[in-house]
C-alpha positions, 0 to 999 in steps of 0.5 A: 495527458503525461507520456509513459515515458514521463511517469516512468521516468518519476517513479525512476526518481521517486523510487516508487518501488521501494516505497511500494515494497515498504507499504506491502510489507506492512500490510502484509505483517498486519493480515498475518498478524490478525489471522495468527492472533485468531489461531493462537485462541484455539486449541488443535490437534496435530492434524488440524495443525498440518491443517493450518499450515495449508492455510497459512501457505495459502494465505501468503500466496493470496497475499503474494498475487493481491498485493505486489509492487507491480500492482501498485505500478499499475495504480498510480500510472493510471492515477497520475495519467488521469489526473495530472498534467504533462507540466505538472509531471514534469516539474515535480519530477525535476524538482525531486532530481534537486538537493531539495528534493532529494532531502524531502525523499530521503525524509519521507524514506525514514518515517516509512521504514519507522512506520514498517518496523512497528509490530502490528497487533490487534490490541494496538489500534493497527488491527480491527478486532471485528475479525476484519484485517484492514490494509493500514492507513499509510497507503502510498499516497500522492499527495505526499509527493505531489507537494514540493511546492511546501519546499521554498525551493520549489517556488524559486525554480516554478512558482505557483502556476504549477502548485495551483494547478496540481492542487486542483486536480489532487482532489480527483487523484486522491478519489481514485486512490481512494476507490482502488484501494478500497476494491483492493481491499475488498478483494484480498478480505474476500478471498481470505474470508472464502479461505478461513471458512473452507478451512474451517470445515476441514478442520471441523470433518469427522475424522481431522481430529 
């Protein structure tokens, strides 16, 4: 099992927090778009309106406490710790301190940052339009860091022990990415939910009108 101190020291180099900060902030766009798109079909009154403010500051802080970067922390340490070796940590974190591995970084930067500036509607497939605000589907994914092996500069520095070894034991980290993210989902679609009904019925109270 890779020390603490080992995976700290990858997401140092793969700067996981920015990429973590990317991806929230994208599903967080996407959420308040959904909840904004069903608001506008509705007419209010003021009081109601003061209503929905509430609501949209208590979604923010749901949002706030479900999905943060310390969170995402949290889950890949647990992934990585669980899936990957001691020289499967190693390698990849010494290949990405590399000019190779830096590029493919930088690389991956970009297609994040153009993937966040997209403006999520519901009309545009990044949106259910059930009602149901999915996370999108560019969840940080490890299969995107733990490949270097794709980089020839990869081979010439570790050969194809390491690759082997890593793509054999990427299928187990990509289930528990895929479990987490689906109970983190779960969680955030449930709290909302129980928030938008109590609203509801505010909104609805003889008297708010």
């Amino acid at each position: 099992m890779p020390t603490t101190e080992s995976v700290l020291e990858l997401f140092d180099v793969l700067h996981l927090d920015d990429f973590a900060g990317q991806f929230i902030d994208q599903a967080v766009a996407l959420i308040n778009a959904e909840v904004q798109d069903r608001l506008a079909k509705k007419s209010f009154t003021p009081a109601p309106l003061r209503m929905i403010d509430e609501l949209n500051a208590r979604f923010a802080s749901i949002l706030s406490e479900e999905l943060n970067v310390d969170h995402v922390r949290q889950i890949v340490f647990v992934v990585i710790q669980q899936s990957f070796s001691q020289e499967d940590v190693d390698a990849v974190t010494v290949f990405y301190r590399t000019k190779a591995g830096k590029s493919i970084l930088a690389k991956y930067a970009h297609e994040m940052r153009a993937y966040a500036k997209r403006k999520p509607g519901v009309n545009d497939g990044s949106i259910k339009t059930d009602g149901e605000a999915p996370l999108p589907d560019s969840k940080p994914s490890l299969r995107a860091f733990f490949k270097p092996w794709e980089n020839p500069e990869f081979a010439k520095l570790y050969g194809s022990a390491i690759e082997e070894d890593i793509e054999a034991r990427m299928p187990a980290a990509d289930q528990i990415i895929k479990e987490e993210a689906q109970a983190l989902e779960e969680r955030i679609h449930v709290r909302l939910r129980k928030l938008l009904v109590e609203y509801q019925a505010k909104i609805r109270a003889p008297g708010s009108q």
